[in-house]
N, C-alpha and C positions, 0 to 999 in steps of 0.2 A: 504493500500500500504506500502511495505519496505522501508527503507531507503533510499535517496539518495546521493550520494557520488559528491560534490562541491569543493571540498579540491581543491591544488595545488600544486606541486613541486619545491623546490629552489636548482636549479643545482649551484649557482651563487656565494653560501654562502660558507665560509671558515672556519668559526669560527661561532659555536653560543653561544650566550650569549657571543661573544666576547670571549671564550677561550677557547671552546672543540672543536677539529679539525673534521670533516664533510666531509672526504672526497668524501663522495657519497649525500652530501646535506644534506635536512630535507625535510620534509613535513609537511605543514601546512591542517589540516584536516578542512573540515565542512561537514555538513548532512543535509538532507531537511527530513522531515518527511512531506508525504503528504496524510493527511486522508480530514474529511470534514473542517476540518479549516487545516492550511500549519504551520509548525513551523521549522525555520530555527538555527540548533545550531551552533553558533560562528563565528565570523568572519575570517580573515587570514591575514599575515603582509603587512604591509601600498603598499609594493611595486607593489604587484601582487593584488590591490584594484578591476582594470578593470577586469582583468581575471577571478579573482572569482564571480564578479558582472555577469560576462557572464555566468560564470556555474550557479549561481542560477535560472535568466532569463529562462534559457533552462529547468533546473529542473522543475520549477513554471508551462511552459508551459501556459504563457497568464494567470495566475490566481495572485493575492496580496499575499505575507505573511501575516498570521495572527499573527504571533511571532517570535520576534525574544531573543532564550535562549541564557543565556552569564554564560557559565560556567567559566569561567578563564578569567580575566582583563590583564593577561600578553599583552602586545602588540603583539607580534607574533600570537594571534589569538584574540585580541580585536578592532585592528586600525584600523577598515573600518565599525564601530559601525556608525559615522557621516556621512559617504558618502550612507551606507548603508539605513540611516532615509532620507538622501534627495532624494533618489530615490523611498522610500516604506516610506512616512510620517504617514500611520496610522497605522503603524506595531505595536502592544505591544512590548515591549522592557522587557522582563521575569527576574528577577533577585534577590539577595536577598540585607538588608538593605548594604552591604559592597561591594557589584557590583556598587548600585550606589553614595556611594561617590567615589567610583575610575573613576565612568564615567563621577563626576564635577572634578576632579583633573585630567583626561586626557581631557577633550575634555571643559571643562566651564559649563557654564549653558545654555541650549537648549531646547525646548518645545518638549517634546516626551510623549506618553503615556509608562503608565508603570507596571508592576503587580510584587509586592515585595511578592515574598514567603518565606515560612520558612521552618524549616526542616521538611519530613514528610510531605508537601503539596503536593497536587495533580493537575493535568490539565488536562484536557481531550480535546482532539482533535477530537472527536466524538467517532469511535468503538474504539480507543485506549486511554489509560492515562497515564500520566506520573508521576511519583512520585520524587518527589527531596528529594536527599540524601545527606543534607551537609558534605565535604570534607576538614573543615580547617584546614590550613597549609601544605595541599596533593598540593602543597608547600606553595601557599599565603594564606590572611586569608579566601577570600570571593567564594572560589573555592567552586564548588557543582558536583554533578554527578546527574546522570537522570538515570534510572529505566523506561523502558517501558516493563510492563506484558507481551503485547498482542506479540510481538517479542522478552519476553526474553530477552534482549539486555539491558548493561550497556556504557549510553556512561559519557565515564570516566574522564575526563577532561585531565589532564596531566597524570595520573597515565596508568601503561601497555602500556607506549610508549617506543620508540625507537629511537636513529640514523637515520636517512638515507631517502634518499628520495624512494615513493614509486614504482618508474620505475627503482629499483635495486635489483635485486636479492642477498641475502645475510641472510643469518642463523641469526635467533631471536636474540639468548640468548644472547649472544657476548655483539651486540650493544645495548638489554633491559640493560644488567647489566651494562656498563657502561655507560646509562644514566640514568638509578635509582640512583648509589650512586653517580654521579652528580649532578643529578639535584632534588634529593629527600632523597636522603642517611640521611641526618640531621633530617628529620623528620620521624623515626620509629616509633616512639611511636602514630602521627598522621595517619600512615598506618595503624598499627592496632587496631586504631580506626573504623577507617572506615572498617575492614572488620568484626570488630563485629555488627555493622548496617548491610553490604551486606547480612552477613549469612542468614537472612531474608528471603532471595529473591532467585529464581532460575535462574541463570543468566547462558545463554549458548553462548552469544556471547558480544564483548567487541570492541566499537568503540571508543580509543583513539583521543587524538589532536593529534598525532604524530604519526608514523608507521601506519602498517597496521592493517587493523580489523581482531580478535582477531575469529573465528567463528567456529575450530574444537579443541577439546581436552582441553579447557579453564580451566579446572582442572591442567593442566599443569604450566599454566601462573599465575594463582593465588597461586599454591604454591610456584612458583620462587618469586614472591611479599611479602608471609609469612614470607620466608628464610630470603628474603632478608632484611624486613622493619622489623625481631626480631634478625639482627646481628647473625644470625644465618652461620657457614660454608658451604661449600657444598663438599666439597674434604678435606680428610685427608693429601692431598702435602702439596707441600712449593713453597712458593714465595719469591724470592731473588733480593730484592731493591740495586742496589751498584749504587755507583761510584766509578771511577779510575782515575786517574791523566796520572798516566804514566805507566799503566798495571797490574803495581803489585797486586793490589786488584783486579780487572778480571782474573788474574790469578787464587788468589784464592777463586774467586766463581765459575771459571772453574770446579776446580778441589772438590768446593764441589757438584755443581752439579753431577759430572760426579757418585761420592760416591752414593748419596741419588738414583740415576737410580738404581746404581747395588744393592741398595738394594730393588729394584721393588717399590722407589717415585715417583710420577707425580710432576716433578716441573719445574718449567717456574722463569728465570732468565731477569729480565731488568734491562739498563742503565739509572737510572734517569736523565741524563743528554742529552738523547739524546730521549730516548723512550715518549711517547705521556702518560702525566700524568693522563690522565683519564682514561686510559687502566691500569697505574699503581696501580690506587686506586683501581679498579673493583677488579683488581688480588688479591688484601691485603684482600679484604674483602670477596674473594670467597674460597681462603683458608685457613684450620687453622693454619696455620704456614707463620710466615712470618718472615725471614733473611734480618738483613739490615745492606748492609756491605760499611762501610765508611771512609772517610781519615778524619783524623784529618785536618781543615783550619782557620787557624788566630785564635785558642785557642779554639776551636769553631769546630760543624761540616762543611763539604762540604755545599754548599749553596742549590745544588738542593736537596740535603737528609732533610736540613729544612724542604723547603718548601714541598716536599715530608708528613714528617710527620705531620704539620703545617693542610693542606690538610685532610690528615686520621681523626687529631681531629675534624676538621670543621665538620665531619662526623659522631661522634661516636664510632670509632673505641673501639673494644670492643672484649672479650669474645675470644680472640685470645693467642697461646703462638709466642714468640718471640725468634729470636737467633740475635746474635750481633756479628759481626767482625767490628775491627777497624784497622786503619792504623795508625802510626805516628812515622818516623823516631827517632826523641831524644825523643818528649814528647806527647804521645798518648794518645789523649782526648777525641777521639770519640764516644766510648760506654757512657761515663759518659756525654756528651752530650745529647745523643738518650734518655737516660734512661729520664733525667731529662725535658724532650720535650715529654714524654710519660705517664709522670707520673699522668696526668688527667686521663687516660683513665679507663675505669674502668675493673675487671678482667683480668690483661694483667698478662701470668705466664711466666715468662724468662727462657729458656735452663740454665741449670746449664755451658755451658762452652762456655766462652766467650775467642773469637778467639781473639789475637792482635799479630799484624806485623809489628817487625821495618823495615820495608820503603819494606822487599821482603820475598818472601817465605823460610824459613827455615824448620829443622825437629821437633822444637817443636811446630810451626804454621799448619804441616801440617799433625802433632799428633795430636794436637786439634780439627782441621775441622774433620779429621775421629772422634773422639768422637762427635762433636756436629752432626755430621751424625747418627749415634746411637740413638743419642737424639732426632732427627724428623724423624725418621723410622715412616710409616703411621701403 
């Protein structure tokens, strides 16, 4: 038998993790796998305990779990691990050595059985097996993925998720990429770990903790994951980070946008100050160019171009060219700000012309934005 689909939807949420806006929710995923023994993957957040207790019930159809697998200890699909065992006490509880101290430091000591696998171990469920593919730091240590042959099917823990809850219709890529360099951007180097392990395997369908399952053209989705987790570009535009105070610097990222168009550029301009920072970071990292145009404040940059770039580094920003506009009425400090907040990053190659504007647009400022337009021609 195929999978079944337990999960839940959280219309309710604003903020996950406390500080990526949601506006259409999340979904918290879980699976039944029901061959001659039943294996239950993950549990879902504390809130929605009952609900999902019900979709398993109905899954099960009068039968016990045999297992239950814990790919990811995140709380958002680990917290009904306890309510879970007092309902199904002689469930195995599947996981590996770092599953279960997370399950003494969330939940104490409790009398469960338990089957500690390693990488490369297998389960068999009767006509199906499963293979475990350890996943650490794809984001925490003790994350694994599963491999089941007989469906083809990777179910992936956090990794090939997304935004949004699943009773929303809304285009993949968008909300995949700004919840990759969220909530996984940091660890590249552990993504393509793990897909030198996958290559292995013939995987045609991909059941996430988050979004929706993954089950036509997965070729697609695994190279957006490549791109993404080797800081790889994917558009030759530009992406234009500002703030403005009192216009002048919108003014002129107005006006370089409006340049980079007429040279046939793709490029997308936001407000750090106002525009949704997760969105901002996906944009930096999707193209190779990124403009960041800023006032000088209290010797120092703007506060949200900081934390702006503060953010990128969390990331790895990397592998990118850069152009710089500043602002500062008598003493303009902006660019040498940026530079010097940027300077970890590694391959960062800077536009040769760096824009600056005492406090408004003039004809040498706005001789410069046309050369530095020149300069990120795609």
């Amino acid at each position: 038998m195929k999978n079944i689909y337990v999960g839940v939807n959280d219309k309710s949420i604003d903020l996950f993790e406390g500080m990526y806006r949601v506006p259409n929710g999340m979904s918290y995923n879980s699976y039944i796998i029901r061959d001659e023994k039943s294996a239950v993957f993950d549990t879902v957040d504390e809130k929605f305990g009952g609900e999902w207790l019900d979709n398993v019930s109905a899954a099960l159809d009068g039968r016990n779990p045999d297992y239950l697998i814990i790919l990811h200890m995140e709380p958002d699909h680990s917290a009904n691990i306890f309510r879970f065992m007092e309902k199904y006490p002689d469930t195995c509880i599947v996981g590996n050595s770092k599953t279960f101290v997370l399950i003494k430091e969330f939940f104490g000591d409790f009398a469960f059985n338990r089957l500690e696998v390693k990488d490369g171990d297998t389960l068999s469920l009767g006509s199906r097996s499963l293979t475990f593919v350890f996943a650490p730091m794809v984001h925490w240590p003790e994350v694994m993925t599963v491999y089941d042959g007989a469906d083809k099917a990777l179910y992936s823990a956090d990794a090939f998720g997304k935004f949004g809850s699943l009773d929303t219709e809304e285009e993949w890529e968008e909300q995949a990429r700004r919840y990759y360099y969220g909530i996984v951007g940091k660890f590249g180097n552990a993504v393509q770990g793990l897909f030198k392990k996958l290559s292995a395997y013939d995987i045609q369908k991909i059941y996430p903790l988050h979004g929706p399952a993954l089950t036509e053209n997965v070729g697609y989705y695994m190279n957006k994951y490549d791109l993404w987790s080797r800081y790889a570009f994917e558009s030759d535009g530009v992406f234009i980070a500002y703030n403005s105070v009192y216009g002048h610097t919108r003014k002129a990222v107005e006006l370089l946008a409006k340049l980079l168009e007429e040279n046939g550029t793709e490029v997308i301009a936001r407000d750090l100050a106002r525009d949704d920072w997760a969105q901002c970071v996906a944009d930096a990292f999707k193209f190779r160019n990124t403009v960041i145009a800023a006032t000088t404040y209290n010797g120092d940059v703007f506060p949200a171009v900081r934390e702006f770039i503060d953010r990128l580094k969390e990331r790895n920003f990397r592998n990118r060219r850069v152009g710089i506009i500043e602002n500062g009425g008598w003493a303009p400090f902006a660019a040498k700000a940026i530079q010097k907040r940027l300077e970890d990053c590694k391959d960062i190659e800077y536009c040769p012309t760096q824009v600056t504007l005492h406090a408004a647009l003039d004809g040498q400022s706005s001789s410069a934005l046309k050369a530095l337009a020149d300069e990120l021609k795609g």
